[in-house]
C-alpha positions in Angstrom: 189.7 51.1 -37.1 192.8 52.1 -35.8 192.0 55.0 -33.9 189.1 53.1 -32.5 190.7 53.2 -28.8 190.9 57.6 -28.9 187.0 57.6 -28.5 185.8 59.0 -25.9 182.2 59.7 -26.7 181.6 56.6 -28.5 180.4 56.0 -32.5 182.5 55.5 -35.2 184.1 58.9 -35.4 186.8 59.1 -32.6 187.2 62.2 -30.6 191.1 62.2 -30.7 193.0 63.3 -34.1 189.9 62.8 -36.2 191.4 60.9 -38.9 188.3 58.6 -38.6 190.2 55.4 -38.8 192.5 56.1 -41.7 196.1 56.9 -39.8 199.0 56.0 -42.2 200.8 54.0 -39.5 198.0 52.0 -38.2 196.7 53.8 -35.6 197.2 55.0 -32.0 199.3 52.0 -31.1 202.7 51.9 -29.0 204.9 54.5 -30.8 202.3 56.5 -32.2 202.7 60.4 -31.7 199.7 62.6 -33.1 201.3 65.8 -34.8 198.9 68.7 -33.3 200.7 70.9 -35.3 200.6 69.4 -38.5 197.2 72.2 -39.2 198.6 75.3 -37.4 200.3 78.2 -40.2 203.9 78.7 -39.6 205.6 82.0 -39.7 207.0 83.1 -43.2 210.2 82.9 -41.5 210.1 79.7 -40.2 212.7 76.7 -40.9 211.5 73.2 -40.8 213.0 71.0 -38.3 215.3 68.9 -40.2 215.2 66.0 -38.0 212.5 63.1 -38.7 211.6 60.5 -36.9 211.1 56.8 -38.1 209.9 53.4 -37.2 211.0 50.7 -37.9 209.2 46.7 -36.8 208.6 46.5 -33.3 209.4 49.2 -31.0 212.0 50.6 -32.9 212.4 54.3 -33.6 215.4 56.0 -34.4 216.2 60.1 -35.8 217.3 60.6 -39.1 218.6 63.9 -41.1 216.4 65.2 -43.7 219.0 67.2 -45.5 217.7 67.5 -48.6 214.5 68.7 -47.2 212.0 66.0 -48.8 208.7 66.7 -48.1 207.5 63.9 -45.6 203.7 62.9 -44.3 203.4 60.9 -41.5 203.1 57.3 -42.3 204.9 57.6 -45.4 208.1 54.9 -46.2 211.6 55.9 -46.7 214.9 54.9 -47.6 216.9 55.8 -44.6 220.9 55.0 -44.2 221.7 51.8 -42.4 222.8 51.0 -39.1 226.0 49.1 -40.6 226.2 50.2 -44.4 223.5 49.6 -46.8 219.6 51.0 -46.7 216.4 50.2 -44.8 212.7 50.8 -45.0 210.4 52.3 -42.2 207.7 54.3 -41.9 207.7 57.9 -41.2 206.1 58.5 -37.2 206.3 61.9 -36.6 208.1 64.8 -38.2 208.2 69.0 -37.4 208.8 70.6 -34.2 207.4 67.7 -31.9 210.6 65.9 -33.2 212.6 68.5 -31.0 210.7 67.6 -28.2 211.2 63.7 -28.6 214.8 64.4 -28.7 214.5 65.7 -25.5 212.6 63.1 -23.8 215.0 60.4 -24.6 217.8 63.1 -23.9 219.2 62.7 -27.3 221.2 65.7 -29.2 220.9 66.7 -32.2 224.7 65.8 -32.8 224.2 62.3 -32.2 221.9 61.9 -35.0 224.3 61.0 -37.8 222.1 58.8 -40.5 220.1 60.7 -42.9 216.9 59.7 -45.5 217.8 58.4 -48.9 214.7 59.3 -50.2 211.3 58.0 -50.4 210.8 54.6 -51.3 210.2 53.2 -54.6 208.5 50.5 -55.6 212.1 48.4 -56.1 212.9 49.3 -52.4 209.3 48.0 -51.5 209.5 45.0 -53.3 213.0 44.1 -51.5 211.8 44.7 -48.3 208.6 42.7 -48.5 211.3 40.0 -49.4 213.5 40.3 -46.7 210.4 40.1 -44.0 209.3 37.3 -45.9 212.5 35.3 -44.9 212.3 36.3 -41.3 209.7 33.2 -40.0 211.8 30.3 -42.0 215.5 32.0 -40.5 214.4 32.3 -36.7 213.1 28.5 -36.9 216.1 27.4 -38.7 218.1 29.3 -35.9 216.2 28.0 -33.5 216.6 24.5 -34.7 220.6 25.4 -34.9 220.5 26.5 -31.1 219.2 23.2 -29.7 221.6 21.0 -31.7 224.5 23.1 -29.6 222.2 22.8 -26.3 222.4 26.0 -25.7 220.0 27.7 -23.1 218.3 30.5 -24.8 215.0 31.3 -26.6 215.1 32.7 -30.0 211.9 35.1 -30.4 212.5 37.2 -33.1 214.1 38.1 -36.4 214.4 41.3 -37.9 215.8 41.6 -41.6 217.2 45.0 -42.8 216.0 45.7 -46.5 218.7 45.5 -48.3 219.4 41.8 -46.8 222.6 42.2 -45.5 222.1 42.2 -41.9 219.2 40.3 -39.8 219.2 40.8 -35.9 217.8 37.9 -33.6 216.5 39.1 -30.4 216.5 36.2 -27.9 215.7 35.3 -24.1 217.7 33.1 -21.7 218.2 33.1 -18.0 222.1 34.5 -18.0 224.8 34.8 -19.9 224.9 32.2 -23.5 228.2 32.0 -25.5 226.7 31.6 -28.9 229.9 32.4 -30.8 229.7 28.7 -32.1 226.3 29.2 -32.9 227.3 32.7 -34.7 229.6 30.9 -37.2 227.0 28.3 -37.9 224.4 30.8 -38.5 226.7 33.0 -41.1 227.5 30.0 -42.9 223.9 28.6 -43.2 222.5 32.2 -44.1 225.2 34.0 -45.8 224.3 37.5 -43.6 225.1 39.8 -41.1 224.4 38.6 -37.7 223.8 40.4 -35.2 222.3 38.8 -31.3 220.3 41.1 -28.9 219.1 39.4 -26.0 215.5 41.2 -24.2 213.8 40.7 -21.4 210.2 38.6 -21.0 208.2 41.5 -20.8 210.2 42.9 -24.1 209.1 39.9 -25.6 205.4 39.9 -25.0 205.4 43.6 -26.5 207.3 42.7 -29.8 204.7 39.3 -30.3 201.5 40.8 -28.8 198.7 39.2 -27.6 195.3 39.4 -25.7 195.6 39.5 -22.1 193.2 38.1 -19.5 191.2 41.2 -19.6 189.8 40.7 -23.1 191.6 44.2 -24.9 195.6 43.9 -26.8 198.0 43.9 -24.1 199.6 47.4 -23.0 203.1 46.4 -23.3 202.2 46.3 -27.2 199.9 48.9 -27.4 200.6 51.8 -25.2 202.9 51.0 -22.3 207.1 51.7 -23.0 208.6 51.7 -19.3 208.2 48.8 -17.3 208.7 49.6 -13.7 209.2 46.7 -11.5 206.0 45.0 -9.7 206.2 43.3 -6.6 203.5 40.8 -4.4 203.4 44.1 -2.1 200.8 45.8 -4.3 199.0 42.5 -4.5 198.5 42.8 -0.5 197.5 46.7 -0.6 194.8 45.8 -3.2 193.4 43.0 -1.1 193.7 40.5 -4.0 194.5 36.7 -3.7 198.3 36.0 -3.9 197.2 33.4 -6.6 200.2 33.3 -9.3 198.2 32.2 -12.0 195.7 35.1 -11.8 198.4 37.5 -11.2 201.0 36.6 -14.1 200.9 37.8 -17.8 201.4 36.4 -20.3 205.1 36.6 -20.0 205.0 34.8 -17.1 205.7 38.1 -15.0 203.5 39.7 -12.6 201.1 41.8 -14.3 202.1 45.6 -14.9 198.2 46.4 -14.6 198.7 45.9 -10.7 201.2 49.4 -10.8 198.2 51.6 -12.4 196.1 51.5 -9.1 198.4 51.3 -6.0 198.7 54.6 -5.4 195.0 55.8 -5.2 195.1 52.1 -2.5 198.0 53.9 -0.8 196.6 57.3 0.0 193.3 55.2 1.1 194.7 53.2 3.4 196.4 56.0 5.4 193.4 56.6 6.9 192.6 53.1 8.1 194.2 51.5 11.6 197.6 49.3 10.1 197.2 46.9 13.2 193.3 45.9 13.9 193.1 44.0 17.0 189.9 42.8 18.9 187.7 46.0 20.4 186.9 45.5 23.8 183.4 47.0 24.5 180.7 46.4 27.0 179.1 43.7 24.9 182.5 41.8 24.8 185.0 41.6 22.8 184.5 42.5 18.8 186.4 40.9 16.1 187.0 42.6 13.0 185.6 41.1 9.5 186.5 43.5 6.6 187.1 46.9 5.5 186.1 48.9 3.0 189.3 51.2 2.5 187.2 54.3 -0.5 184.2 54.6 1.9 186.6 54.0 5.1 184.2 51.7 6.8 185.2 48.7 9.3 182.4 45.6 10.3 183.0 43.1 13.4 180.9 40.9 14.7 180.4 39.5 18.5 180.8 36.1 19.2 177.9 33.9 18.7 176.5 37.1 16.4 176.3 36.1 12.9 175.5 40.0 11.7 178.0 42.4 11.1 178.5 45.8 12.3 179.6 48.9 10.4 182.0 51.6 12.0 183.6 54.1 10.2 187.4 54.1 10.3 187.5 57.2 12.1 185.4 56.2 15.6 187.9 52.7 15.5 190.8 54.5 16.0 188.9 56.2 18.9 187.9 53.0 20.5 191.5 51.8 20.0 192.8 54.3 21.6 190.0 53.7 24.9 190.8 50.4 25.0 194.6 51.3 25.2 193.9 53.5 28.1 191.8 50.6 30.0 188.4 51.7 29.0 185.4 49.9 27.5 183.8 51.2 24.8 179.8 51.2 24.5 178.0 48.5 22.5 178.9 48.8 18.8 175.3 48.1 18.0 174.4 51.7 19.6 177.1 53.4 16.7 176.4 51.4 13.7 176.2 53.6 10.4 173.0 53.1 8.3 174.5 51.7 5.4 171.5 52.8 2.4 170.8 50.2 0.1 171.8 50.3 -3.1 169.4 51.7 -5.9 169.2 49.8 -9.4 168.3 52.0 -11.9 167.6 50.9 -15.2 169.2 52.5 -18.4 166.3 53.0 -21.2 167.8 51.8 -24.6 167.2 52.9 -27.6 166.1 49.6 -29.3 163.6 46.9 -28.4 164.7 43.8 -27.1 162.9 41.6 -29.2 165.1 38.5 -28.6 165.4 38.3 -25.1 169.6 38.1 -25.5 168.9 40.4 -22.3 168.2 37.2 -19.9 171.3 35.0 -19.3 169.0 32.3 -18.6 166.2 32.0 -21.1 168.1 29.0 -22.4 167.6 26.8 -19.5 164.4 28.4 -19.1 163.4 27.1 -22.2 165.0 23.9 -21.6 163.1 23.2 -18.1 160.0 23.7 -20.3 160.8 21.2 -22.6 161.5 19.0 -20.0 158.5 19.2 -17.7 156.1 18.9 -21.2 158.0 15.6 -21.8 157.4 14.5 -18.5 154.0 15.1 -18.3 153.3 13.3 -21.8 155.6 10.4 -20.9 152.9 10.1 -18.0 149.9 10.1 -20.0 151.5 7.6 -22.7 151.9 5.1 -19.3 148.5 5.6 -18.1 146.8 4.9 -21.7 149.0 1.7 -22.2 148.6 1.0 -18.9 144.3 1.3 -19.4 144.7 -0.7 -22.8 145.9 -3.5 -21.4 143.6 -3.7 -18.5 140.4 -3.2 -21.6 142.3 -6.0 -24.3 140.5 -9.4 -24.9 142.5 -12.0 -26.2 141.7 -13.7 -29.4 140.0 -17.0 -29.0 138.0 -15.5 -25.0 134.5 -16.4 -26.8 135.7 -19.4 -28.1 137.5 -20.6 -24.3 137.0 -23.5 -22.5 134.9 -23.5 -19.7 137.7 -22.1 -16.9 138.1 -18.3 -18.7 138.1 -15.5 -16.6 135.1 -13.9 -18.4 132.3 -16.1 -19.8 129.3 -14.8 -21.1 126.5 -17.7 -20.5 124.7 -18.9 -23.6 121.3 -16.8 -24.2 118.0 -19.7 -24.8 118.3 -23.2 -25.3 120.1 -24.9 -28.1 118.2 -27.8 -29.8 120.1 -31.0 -31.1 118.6 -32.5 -33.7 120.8 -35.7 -32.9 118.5 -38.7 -31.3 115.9 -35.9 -30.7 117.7 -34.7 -27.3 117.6 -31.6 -26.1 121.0 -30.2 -24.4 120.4 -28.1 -20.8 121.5 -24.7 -20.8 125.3 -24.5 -21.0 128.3 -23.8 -23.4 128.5 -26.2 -25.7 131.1 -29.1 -25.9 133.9 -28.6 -28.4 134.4 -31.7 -30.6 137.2 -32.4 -32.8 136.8 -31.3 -36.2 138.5 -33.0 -39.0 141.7 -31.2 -41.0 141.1 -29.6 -44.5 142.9 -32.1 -47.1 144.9 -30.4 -49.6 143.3 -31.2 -52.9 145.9 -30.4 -55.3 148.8 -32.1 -54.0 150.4 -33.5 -50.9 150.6 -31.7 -47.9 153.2 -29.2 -47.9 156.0 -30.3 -45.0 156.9 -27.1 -42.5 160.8 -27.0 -41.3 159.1 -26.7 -38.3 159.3 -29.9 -35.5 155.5 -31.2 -35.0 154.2 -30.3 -31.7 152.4 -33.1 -30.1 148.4 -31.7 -29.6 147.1 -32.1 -25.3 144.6 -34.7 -25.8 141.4 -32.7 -25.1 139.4 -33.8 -21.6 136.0 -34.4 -21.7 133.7 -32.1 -20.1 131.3 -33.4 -17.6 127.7 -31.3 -17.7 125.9 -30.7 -14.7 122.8 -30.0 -14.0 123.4 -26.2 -13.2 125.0 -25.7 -17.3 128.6 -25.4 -15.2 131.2 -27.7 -17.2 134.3 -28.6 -14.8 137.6 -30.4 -15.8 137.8 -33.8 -13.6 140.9 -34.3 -11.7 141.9 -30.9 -12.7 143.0 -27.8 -10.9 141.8 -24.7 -11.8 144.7 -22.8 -12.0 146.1 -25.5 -14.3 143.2 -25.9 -16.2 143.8 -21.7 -16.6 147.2 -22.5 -18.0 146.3 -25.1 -20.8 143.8 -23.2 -22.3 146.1 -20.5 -23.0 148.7 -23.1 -24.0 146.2 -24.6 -26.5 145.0 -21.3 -27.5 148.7 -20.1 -28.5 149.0 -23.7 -30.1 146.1 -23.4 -32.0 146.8 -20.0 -33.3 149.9 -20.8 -34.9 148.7 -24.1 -36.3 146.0 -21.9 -38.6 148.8 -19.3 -39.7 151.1 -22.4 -40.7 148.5 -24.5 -42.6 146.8 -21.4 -44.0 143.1 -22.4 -42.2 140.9 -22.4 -39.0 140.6 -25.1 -37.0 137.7 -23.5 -35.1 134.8 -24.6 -37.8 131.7 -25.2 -36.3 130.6 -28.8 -35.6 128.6 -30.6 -38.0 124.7 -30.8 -37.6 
């Protein structure tokens, strides 16, 4: 909406010229001029102005005749004469008896206004304009290409076409004075036009392109703003703010023309602050100064080896200044301190419920710490389960173990051998080889696999208690070839597709 930024009360109808978003000429932008009179009843009497003005791209505005008195609306196009010969096409900006007072703001006479209107367009003109502007991107690069074969120092930033295409003006920057008459001749030949060179300044540049500016909104120089006054590091200073270049440069690479709009309200608050602050002698020492607050004219210092600060208003330093210049002390700044109150938050009801939370700027890493500690505390239980699992795990072949495993259940009653009619002492009994299965239907199938040469098995030695020990064998190497025959053993039954383990023959 174009007349978004004449709102004052907020919605979507703007409290300005009410035309609720539908202005002809694209609302309240740099050269826009509302016509307050455009709804008031003139006198019977009453002539029309005959002076219009119109707009052309850019900033551009000029005064035309309206001789034939054509009825003309604000926003309309035109045919108007041209500059050199020929027509052009702009849009009508304000017509009637604020005209007259335009004329006088820019201290123009109604003598000097020599062009008049053609008429209003028609859809030929329209067509042939819409061309022309469509030629102006391709001609300023070619022209731009043209300039640095000829090394010239200069910065080609714009192109405007007249309608009729008989004349194009390039608006360019550069640092001094460029003798482009080479460039000029190359530029006729290549395009076959009128050309005309108008160099601008940076600030004149950023208006005609536009842009965002660091604040967020469309920068002034394009929107509203039309003089630019001269800014200086001075009303940096005033306003206390860093002399940091890169904050305080637009985007033309000029200081900001923001930094003008508040000096003097700094000004007329600094006249009632000391210029020179020095060190207040008092009775407690000497006080150094610390800040200022120029709008509510308060001062803070500090004594030395004091880390709190002490407000005094603006008016009782000049006092103490003015002690100390005499010789005297003043009394303990602590005694005349101002009770700063604290500040008081209220909160603004809305009319909608925050359902969301888009309120909190950080219910993200709220969220996220969540996640995180819920991870944590199940990567902790997933450790202690493993952790219990392994200590609870009984590895296959324990029951089956030789007579060094860890646990060993002892052997419930007394086995009987039927062999010689002997009967065995309580104990585990002796393993004893047990033959390998022949393969009936064939040969026996050969594995890729290099045979592994089987421990020859020790014989156990009983003892009268049932214990069986190894002779000549540690125990902790005794540990170790049990679990190496186990692992053997294991793998021989998954290659040869059978146990090992059968139990011994009666």
């Amino acid at each position: 909406m174009g007349c978004g930024s004449c709102s004052t009360g907020g919605g979507c109808t703007p409290n300005g010229c009410k035309s609720n978003g539908s202005c002809g000429t694209g609302g309240c932008q740099t050269m826009e001029v509302h016509d307050w009179l455009s709804n008031l009843d003139m006198p019977s009497n009453y002539k029309p102005f005959q002076v219009t003005e119109i707009k052309f791209k850019g900033s551009r505005k000029e005064f035309f005749l309206n001789n034939d008195n054509i009825y003309l609306e604000i926003g309309e196009l035109v045919a108007v004469e041209g500059p050199t010969g020929g027509f052009d096409v702009g849009h009508v900006s304000l017509t009637g008896e604020l005209v007259r007072i335009q004329m006088k703001r820019r201290k123009t006479s109604l003598d000097q206004v020599t062009k008049k209107i053609y008429r209003k367009a028609t859809e030929a003109d329209v067509e042939k304009w819409n061309a022309a502007k469509g030629m102006e991107w391709e001609t300023m690069h070619k022209a731009r290409k043209l300039a640095l074969d000829l090394r010239l120092q200069m910065k080609i930033s714009d192109v405007d076409y007249q309608a009729d295409k008989t004349k194009a003006t390039f608006f360019y920057t550069a640092d001094g004075r460029v003798d482009f008459r080479e460039l000029i001749k190359k530029m006729a030949e290549s395009f076959r036009i009128r050309i005309e060179m108008r160099q601008i300044g940076m600030r004149q540049e950023a208006g005609r392109l536009g842009g965002i500016g660091s604040c967020g909104r469309e920068l002034c120089c394009s929107t509203w703003l039309t003089n630019f006054k001269t800014v200086s590091t001075a009303a940096a200073r005033y306003q206390n703010l860093s002399l940091n270049t890169l904050k305080l440069a637009g985007q033309c690479g000029k200081l900001k023309c923001c930094l003008n709009y508040e000096l003097d309200t700094y000004l007329d608050a600094l006249k009632d602050i000391p210029d020179r602050i020095e060190n207040l002698d008092t009775e407690a020492g000497y006080a150094r100064h610390q800040k200022t607050d120029i709008f509510k004219k308060i001062m803070w210092f500090s004594y030395q080896g004091d880390e709190n600060w002490i407000p005094v208003k603006a008016a009782r330093v000049k006092e103490i200044m003015a002690m100390n210049k005499a010789g005297k002390k003043a009394p303990n700044l602590k005694e005349e301190a101002v009770q700063i109150a604290a500040p008081v938050v209220v909160e603004k009801p809305f009319d909608y419920e925050n359902v969301v939370g888009q309120d909190s700027l950080t219910r993200l890493d709220e969220r996220s710490r969540g996640k995180n500690n819920q991870n944590k505390n199940n990567n902790q239980k997933n450790s202690r389960s493993n952790n219990q699992n392994k200590r609870e795990r009984v590895p296959v072949g324990e029951k089956n173990a030789g007579p060094n495993n860890r646990t060993q259940q002892p052997q419930q009653g007394v086995q009987k051998a039927q062999q010689g009619g002997k009967q065995q002492p309580n104990g585990p009994k002796p393993q004893q080889a047990v033959p390998k299965p022949q393969h009936v239907n064939g040969p026996k199938p050969q594995n890729n696999k290099p045979k592994q040469q089987q421990p020859q098995a020790q014989k156990p030695v009983v003892k009268a208690e049932g214990n069986v020990a190894a002779e000549g064998v540690k125990p902790e190497q005794s540990k170790n070839k049990n679990r190496n025959n186990r692992r053997k053993n294991n793998n021989r039954r998954n290659n040869n597709n059978g146990s090992e383990n059968k139990p011994a023959a009666e």
